[in-house]
N, CA, C and O atoms as CSV, one atom per row, in Angstrom:
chain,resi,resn,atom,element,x,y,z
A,1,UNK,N,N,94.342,89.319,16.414
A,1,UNK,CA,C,92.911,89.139,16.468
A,1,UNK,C,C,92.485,88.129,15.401
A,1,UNK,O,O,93.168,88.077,14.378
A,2,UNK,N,N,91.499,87.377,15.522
A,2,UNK,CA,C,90.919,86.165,14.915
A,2,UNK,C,C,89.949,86.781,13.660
A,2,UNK,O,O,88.989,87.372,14.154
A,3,UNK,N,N,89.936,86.804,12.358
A,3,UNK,CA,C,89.411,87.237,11.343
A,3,UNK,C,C,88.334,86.630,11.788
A,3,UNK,O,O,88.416,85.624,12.492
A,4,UNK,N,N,86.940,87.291,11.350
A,4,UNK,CA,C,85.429,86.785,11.838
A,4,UNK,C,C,84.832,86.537,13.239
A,4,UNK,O,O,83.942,85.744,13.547
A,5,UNK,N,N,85.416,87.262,13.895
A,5,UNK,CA,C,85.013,87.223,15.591
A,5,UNK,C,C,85.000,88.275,16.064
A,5,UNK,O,O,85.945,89.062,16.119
A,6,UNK,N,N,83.632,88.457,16.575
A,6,UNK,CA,C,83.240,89.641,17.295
A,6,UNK,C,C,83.884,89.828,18.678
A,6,UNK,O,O,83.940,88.791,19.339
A,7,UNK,N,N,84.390,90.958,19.263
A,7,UNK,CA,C,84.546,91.233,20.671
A,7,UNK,C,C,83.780,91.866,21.316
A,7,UNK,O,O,83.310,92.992,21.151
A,8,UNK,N,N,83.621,90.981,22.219
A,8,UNK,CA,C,82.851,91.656,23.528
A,8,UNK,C,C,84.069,92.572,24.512
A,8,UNK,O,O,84.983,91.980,25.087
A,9,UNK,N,N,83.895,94.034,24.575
A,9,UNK,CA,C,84.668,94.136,25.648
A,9,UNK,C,C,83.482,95.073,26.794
A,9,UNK,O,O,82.660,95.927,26.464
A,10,UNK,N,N,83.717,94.650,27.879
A,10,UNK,CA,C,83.110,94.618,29.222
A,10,UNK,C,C,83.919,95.357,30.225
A,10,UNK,O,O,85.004,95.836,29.894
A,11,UNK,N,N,83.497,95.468,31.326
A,11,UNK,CA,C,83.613,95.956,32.493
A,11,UNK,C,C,84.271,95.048,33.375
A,11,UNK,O,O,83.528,94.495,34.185
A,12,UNK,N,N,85.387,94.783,33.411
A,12,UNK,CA,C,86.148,93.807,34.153
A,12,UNK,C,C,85.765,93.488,35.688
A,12,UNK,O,O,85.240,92.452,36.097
A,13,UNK,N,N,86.127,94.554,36.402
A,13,UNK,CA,C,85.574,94.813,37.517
A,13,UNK,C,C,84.218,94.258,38.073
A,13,UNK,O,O,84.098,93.721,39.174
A,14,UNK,N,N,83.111,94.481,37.069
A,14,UNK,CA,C,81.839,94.303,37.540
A,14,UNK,C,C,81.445,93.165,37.446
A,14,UNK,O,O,81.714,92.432,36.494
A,15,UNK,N,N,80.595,92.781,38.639
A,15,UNK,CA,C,80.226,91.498,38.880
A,15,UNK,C,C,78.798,91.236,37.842
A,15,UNK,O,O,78.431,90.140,37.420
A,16,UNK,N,N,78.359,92.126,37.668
A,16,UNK,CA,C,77.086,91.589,36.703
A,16,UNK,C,C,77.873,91.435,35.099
A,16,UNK,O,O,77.435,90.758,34.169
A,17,UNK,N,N,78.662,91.954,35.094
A,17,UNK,CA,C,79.362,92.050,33.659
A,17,UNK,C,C,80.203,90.568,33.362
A,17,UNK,O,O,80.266,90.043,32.250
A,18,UNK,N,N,80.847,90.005,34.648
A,18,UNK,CA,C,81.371,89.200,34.373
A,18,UNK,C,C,80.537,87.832,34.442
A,18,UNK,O,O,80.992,86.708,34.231
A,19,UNK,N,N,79.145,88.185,34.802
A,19,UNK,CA,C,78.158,86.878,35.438
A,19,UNK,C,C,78.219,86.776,33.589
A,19,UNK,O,O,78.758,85.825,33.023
A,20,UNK,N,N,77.649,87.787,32.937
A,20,UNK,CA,C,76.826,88.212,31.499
A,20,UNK,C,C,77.893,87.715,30.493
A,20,UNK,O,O,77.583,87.474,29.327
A,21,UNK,N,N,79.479,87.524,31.079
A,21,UNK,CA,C,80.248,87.391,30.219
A,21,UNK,C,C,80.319,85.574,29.950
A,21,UNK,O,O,80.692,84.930,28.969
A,22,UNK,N,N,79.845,85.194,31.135
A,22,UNK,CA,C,80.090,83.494,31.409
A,22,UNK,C,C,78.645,83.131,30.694
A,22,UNK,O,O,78.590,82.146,29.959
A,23,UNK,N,N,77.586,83.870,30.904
A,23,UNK,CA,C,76.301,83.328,30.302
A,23,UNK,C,C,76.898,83.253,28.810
A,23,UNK,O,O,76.999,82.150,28.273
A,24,UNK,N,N,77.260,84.328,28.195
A,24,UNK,CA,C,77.706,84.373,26.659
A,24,UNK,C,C,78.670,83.238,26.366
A,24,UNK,O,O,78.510,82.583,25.336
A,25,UNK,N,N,79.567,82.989,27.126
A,25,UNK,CA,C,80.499,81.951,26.687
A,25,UNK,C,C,79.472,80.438,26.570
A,25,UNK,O,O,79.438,79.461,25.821
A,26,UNK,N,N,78.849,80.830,27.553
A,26,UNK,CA,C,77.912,79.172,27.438
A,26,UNK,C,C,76.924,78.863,26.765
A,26,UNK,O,O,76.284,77.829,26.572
A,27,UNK,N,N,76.860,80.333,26.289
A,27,UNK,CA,C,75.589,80.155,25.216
A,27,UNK,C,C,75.881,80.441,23.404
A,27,UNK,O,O,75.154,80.553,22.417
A,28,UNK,N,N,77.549,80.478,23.705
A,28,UNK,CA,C,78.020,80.712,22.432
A,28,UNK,C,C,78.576,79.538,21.549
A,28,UNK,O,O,79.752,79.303,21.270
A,29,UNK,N,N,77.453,78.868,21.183
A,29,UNK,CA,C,78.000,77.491,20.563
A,29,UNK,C,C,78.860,77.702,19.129
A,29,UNK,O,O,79.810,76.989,18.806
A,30,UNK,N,N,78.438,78.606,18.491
A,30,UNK,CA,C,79.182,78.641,17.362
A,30,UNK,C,C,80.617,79.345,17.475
A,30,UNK,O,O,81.384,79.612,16.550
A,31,UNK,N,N,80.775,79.566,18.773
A,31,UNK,CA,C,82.240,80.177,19.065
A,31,UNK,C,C,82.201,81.710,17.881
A,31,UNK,O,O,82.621,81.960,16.750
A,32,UNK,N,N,81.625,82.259,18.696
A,32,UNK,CA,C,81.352,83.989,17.358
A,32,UNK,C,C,82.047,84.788,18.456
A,32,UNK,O,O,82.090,85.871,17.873
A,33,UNK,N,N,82.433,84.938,19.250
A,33,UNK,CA,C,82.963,85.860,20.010
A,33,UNK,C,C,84.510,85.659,20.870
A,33,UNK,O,O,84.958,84.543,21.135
A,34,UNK,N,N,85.235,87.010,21.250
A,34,UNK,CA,C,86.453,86.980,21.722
A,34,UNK,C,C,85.967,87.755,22.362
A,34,UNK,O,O,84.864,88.176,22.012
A,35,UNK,N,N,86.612,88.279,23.606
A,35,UNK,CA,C,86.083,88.806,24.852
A,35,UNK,C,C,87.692,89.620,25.850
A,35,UNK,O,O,88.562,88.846,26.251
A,36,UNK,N,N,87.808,90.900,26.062
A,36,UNK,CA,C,88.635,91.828,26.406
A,36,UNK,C,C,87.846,92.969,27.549
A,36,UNK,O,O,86.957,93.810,27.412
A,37,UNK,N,N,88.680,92.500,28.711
A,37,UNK,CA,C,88.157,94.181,30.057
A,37,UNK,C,C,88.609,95.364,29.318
A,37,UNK,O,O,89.717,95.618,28.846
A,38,UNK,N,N,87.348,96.137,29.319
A,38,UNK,CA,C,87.708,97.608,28.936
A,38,UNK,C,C,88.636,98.168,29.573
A,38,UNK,O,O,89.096,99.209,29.102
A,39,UNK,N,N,89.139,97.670,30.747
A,39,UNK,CA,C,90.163,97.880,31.202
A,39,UNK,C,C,91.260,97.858,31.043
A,39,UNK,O,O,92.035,98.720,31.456
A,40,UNK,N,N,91.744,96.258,30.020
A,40,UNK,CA,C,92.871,95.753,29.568
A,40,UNK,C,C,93.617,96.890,28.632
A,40,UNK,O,O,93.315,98.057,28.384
A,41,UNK,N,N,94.328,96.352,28.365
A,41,UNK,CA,C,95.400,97.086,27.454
A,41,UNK,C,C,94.849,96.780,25.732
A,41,UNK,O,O,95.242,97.696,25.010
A,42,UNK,N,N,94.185,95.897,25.099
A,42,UNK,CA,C,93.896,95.616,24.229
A,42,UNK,C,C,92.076,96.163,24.215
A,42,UNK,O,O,91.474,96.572,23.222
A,43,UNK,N,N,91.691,96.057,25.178
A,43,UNK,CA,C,90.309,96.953,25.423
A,43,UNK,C,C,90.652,98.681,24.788
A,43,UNK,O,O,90.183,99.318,23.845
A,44,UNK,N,N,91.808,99.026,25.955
A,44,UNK,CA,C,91.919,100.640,25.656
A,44,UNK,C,C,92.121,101.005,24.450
A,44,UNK,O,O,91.698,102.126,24.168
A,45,UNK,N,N,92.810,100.218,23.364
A,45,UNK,CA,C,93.396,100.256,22.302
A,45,UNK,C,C,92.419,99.936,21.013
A,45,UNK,O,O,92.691,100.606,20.017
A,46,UNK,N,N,91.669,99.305,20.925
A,46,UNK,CA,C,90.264,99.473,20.909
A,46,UNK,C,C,89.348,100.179,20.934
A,46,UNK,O,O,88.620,100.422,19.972
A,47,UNK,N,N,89.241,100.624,22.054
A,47,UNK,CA,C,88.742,101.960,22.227
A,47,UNK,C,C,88.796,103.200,21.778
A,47,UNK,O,O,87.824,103.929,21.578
A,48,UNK,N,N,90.242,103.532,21.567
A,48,UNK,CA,C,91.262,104.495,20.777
A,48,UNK,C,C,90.643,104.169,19.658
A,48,UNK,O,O,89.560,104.633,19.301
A,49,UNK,N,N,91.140,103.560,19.209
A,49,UNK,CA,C,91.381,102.966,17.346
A,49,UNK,C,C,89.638,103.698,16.749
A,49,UNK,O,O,89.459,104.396,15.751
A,50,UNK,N,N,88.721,103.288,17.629
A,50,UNK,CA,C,87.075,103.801,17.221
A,50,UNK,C,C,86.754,104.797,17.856
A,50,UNK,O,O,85.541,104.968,17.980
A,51,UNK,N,N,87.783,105.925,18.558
A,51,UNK,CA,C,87.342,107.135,18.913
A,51,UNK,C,C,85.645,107.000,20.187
A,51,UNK,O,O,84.915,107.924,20.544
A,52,UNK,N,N,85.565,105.710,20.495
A,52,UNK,CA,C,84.921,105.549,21.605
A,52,UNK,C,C,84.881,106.109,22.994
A,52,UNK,O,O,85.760,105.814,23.803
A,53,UNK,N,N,83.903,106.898,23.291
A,53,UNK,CA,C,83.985,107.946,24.598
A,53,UNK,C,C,83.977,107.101,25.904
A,53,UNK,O,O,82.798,106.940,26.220
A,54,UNK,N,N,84.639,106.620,26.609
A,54,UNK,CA,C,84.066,105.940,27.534
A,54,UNK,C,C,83.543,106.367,28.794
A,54,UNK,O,O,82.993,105.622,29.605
A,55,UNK,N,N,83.807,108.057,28.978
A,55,UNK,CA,C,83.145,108.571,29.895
A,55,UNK,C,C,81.476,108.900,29.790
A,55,UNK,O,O,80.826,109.679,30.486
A,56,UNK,N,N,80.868,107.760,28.326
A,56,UNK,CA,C,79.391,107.886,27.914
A,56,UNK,C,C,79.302,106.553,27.841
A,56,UNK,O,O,78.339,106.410,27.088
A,57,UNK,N,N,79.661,105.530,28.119
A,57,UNK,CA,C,79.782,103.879,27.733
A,57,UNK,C,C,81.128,103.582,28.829
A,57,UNK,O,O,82.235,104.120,28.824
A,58,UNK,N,N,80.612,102.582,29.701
A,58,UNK,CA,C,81.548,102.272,30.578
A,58,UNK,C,C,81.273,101.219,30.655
A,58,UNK,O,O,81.780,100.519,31.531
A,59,UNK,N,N,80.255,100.660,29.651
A,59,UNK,CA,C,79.931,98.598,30.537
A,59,UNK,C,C,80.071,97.625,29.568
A,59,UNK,O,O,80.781,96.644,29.790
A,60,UNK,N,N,79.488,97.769,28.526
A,60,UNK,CA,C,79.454,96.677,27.341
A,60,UNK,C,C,79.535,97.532,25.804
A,60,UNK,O,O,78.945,98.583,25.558
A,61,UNK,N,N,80.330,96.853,24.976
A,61,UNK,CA,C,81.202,97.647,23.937
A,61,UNK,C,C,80.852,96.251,23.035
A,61,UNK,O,O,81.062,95.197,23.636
A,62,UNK,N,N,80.402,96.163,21.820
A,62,UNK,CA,C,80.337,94.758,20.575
A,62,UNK,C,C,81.029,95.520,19.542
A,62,UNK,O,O,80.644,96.377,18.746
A,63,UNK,N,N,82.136,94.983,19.768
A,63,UNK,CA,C,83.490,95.307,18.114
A,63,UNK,C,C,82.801,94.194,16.701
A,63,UNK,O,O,82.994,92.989,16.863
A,64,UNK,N,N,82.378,94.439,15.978
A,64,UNK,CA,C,81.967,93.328,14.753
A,64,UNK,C,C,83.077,94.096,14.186
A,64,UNK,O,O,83.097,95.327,14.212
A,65,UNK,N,N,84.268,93.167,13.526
A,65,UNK,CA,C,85.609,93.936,12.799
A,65,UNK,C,C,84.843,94.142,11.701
A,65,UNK,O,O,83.950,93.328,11.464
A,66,UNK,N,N,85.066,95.343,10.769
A,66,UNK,CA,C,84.539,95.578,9.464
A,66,UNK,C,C,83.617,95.918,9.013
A,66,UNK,O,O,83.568,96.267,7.834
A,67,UNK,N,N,82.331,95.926,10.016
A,67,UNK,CA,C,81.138,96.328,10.173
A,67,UNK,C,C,81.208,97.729,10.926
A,67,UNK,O,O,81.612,98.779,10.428
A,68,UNK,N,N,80.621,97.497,12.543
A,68,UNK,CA,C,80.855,98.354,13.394
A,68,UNK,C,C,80.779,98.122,14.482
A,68,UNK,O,O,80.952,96.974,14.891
A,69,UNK,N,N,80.461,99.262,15.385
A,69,UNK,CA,C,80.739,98.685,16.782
A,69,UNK,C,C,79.187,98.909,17.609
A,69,UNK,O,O,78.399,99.667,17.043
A,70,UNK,N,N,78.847,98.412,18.628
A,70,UNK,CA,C,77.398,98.412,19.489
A,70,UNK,C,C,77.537,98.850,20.708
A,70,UNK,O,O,78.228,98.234,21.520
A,71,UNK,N,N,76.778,100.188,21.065
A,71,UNK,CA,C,77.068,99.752,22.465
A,71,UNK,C,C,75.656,99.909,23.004
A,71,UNK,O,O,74.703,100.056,22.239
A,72,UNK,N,N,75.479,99.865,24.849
A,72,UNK,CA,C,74.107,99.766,25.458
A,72,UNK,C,C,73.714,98.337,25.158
A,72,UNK,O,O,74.279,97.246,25.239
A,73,UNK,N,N,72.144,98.911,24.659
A,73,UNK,CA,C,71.458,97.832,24.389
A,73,UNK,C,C,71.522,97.263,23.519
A,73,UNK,O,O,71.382,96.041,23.495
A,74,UNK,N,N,71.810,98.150,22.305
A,74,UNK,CA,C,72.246,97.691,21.071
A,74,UNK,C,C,73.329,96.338,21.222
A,74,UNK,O,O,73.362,95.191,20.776
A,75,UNK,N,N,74.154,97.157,22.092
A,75,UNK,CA,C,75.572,95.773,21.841
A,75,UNK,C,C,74.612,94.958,22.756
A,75,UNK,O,O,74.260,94.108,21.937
A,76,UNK,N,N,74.012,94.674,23.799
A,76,UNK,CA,C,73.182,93.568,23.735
A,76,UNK,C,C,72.525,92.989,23.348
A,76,UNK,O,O,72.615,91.769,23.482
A,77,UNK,N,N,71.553,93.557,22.685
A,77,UNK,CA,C,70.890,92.921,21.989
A,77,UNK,C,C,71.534,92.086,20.425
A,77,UNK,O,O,71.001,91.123,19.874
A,78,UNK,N,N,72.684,92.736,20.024
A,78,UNK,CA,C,73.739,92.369,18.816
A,78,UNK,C,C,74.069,91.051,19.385
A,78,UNK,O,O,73.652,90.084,18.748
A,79,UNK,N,N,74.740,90.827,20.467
A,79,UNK,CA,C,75.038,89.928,21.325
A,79,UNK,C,C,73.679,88.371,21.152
A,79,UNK,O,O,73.850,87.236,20.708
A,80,UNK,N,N,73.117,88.675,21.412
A,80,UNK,CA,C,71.662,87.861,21.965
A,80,UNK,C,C,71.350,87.504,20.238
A,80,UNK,O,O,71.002,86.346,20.008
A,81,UNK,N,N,71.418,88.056,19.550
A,81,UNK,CA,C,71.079,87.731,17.975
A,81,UNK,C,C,72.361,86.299,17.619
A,81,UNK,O,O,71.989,85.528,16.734
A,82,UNK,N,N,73.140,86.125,17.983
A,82,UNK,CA,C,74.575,85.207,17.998
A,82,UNK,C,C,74.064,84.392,19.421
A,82,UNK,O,O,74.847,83.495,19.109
A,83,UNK,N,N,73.685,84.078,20.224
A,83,UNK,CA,C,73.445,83.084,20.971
A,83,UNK,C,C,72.153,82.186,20.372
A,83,UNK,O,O,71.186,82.567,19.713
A,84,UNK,N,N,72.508,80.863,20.851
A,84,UNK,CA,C,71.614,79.826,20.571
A,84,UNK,C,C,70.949,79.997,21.475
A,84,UNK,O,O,71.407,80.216,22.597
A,85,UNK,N,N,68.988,79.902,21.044
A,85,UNK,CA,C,68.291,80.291,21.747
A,85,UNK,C,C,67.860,81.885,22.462
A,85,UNK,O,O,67.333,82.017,23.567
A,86,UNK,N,N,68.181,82.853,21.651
A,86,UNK,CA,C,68.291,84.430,22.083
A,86,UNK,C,C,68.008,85.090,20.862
A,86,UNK,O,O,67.896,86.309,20.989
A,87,UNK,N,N,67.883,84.716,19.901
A,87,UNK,CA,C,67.533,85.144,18.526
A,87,UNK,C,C,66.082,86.120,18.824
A,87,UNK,O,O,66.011,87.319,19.095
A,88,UNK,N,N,65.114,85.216,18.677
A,88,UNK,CA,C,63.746,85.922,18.718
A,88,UNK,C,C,63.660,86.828,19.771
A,88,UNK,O,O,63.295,87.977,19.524
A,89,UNK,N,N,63.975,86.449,21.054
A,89,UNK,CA,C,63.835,87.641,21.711
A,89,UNK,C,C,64.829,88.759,21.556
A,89,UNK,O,O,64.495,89.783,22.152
A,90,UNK,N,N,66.069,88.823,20.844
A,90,UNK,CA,C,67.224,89.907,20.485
A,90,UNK,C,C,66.065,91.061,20.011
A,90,UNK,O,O,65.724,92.175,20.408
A,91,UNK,N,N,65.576,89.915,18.677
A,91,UNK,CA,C,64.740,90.599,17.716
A,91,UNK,C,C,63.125,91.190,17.942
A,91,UNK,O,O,62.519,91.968,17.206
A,92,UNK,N,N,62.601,90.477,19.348
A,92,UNK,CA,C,61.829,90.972,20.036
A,92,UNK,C,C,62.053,92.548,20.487
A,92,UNK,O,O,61.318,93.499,20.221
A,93,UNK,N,N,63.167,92.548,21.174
A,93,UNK,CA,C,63.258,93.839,21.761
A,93,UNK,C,C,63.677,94.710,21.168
A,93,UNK,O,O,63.258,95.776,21.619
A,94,UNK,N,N,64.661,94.879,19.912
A,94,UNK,CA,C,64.671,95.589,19.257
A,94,UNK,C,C,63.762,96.895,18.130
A,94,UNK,O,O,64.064,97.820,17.376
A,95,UNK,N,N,62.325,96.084,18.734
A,95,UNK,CA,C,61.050,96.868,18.273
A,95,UNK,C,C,60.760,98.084,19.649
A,95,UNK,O,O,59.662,98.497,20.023
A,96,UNK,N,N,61.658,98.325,20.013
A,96,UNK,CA,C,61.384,98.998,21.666
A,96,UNK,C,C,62.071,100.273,21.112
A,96,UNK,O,O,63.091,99.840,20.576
A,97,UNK,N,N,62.048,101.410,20.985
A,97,UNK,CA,C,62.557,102.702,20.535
A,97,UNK,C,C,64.492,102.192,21.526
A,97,UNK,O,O,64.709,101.566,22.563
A,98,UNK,N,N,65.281,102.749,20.683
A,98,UNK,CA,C,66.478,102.608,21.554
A,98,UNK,C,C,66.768,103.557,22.368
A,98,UNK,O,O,67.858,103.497,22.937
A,99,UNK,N,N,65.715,104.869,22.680
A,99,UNK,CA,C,65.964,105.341,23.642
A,99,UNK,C,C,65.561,105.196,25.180
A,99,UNK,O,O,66.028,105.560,26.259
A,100,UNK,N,N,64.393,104.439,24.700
A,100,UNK,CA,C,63.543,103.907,25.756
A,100,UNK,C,C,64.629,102.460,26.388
A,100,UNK,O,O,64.974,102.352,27.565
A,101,UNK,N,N,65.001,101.491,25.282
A,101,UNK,CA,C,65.803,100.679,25.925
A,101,UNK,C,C,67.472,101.412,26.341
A,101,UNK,O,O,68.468,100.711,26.162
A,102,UNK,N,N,67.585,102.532,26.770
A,102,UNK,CA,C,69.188,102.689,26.931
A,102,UNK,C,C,68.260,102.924,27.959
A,102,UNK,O,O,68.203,102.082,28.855
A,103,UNK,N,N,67.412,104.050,28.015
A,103,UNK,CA,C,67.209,104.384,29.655
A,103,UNK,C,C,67.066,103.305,30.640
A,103,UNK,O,O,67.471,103.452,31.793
A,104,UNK,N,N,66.534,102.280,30.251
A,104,UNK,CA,C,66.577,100.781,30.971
A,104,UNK,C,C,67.805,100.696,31.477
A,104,UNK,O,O,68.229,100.794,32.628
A,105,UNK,N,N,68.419,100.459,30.244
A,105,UNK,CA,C,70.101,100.335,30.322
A,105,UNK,C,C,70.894,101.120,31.126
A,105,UNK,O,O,71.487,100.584,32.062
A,106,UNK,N,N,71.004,102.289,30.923
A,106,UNK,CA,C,71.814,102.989,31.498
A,106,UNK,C,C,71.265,103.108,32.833
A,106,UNK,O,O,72.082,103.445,33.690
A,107,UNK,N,N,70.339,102.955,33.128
A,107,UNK,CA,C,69.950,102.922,34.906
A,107,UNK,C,C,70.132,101.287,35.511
A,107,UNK,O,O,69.803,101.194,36.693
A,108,UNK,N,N,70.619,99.963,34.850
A,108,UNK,CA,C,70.904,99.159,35.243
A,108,UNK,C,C,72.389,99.229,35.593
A,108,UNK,O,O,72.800,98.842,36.687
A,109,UNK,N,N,73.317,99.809,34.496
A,109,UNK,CA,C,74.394,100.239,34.414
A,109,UNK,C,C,74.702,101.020,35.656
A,109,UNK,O,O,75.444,100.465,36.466
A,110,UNK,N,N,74.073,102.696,36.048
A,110,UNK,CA,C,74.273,103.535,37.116
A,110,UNK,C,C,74.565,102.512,38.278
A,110,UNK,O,O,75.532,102.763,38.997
A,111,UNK,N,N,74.006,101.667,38.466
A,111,UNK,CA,C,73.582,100.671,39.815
A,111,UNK,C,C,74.224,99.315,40.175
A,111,UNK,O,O,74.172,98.602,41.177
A,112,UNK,N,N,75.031,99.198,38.635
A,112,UNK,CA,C,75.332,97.626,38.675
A,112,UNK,C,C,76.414,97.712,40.085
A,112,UNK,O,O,76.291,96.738,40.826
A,113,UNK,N,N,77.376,98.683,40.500
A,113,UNK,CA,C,78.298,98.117,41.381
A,113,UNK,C,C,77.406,97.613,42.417
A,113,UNK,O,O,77.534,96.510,42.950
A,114,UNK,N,N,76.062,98.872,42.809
A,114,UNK,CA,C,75.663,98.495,44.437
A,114,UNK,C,C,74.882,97.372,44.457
A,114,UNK,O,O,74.961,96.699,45.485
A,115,UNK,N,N,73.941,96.885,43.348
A,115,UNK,CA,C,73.368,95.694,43.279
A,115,UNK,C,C,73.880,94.341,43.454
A,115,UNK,O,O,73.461,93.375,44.092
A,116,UNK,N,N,75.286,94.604,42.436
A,116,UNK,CA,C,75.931,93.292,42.168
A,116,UNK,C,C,77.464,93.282,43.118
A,116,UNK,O,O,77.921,92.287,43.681
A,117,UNK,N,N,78.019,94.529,43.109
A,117,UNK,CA,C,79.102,94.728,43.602
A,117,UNK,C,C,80.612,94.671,42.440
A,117,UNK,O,O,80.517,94.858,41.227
A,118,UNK,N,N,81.698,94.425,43.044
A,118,UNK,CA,C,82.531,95.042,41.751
A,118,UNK,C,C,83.554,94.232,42.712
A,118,UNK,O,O,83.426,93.913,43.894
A,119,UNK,N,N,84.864,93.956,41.580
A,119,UNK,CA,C,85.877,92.995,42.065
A,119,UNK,C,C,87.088,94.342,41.824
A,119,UNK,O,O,87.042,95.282,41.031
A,120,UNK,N,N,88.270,93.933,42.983
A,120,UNK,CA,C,89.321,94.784,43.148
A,120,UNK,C,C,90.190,94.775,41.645
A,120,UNK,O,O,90.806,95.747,41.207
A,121,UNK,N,N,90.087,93.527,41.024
A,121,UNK,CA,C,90.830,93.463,39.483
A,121,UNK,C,C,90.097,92.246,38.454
A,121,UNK,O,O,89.419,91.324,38.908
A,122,UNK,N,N,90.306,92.394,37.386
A,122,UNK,CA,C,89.561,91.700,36.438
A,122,UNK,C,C,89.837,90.536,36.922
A,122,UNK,O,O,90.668,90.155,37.747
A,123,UNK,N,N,88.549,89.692,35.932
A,123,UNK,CA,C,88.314,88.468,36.425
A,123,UNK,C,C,89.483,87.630,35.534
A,123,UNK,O,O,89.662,88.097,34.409
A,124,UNK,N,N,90.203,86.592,35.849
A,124,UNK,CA,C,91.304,85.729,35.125
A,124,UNK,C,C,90.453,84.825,34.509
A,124,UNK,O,O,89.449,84.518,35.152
A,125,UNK,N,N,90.627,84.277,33.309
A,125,UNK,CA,C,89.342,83.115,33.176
A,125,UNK,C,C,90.324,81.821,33.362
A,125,UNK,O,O,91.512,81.755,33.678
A,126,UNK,N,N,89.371,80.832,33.047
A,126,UNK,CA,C,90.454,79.146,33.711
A,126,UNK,C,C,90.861,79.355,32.058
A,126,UNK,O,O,90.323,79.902,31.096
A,127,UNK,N,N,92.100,78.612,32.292
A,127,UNK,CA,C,93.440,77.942,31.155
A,127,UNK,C,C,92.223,77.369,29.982
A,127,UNK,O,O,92.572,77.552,28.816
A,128,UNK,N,N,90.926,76.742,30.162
A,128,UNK,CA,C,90.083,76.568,29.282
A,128,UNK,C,C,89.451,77.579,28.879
A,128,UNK,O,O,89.320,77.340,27.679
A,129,UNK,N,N,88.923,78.649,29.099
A,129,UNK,CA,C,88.709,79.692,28.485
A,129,UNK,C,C,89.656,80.652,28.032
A,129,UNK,O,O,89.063,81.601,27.519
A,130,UNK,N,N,90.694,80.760,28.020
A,130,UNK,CA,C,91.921,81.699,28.083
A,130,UNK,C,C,91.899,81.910,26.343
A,130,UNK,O,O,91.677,83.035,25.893
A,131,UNK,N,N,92.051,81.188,25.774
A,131,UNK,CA,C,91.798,81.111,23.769
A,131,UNK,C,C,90.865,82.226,23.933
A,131,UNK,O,O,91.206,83.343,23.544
A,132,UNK,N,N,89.882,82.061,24.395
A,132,UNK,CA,C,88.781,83.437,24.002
A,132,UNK,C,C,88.987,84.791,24.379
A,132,UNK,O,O,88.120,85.559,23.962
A,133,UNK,N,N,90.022,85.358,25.147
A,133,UNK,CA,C,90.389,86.256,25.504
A,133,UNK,C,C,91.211,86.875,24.717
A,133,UNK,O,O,91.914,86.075,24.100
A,134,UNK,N,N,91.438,88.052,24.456
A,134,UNK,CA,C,92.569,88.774,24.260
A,134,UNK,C,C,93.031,89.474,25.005
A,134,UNK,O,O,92.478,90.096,25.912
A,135,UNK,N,N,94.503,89.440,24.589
A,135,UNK,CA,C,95.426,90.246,25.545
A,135,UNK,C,C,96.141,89.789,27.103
A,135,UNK,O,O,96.856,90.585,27.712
């Protein structure tokens, strides 16, 4: 793992997860993030290591090494604070009680397969994105 780089790990499978994963790469100019399917083998391990439930969190997971970890909205909005151009509104929404924004969340989450739909196996990224991946 890359000292000073946050991981995103995601929902491999899901098509809104992987749309959210390509917006982040393109909006990540300062290169702050590495990116792993909760699915992968370096996701699960991960997971382990922070005693993370995933039968309560199944979509988006923000590892900051040394700090801590985000999940829901939080890890989105953590996310959106590190993109160019996503700052103010990160920090916009974060004035929203976080229970009020998970329920958002977690009912976008309940729905993402039938809305967006879901792929038979994680997404491969091209030989140019492949550095940002682990595992």
């Amino acid at each position: 793992m890359e000292d000073g780089k946050k991981i995103i790990l995601f929902d491999g499978v899901c098509n809104l997860c992987n749309s959210s994963i390509q917006f982040v790469i393109k909006h990540d100019t300062d290169d702050v993030f590495r990116y792993a399917a909760l699915q992968s083998e370096v996701g699960r391990e991960l997971i382990l290591e922070r005693g993370i439930d995933t039968t309560q969190i199944d979509s988006i997971i923000l590892i900051d090494p040394g700090v801590a970890y985000y999940t829901k909205s939080d890890a989105a909005l953590e996310i959106g604070k590190d993109l160019k151009g996503y700052r103010t509104l990160s920090n916009f929404f974060k004035v929203f009680p976080v229970g009020l924004r998970n329920l958002i969340y977690d009912f976008v989450a309940r729905n993402r397969y039938k809305w967006y739909g879901k792929q038979d196996a994680c997404m491969i990224p091209t030989p140019e994105l492949q550095a940002k991946f682990l595992g």
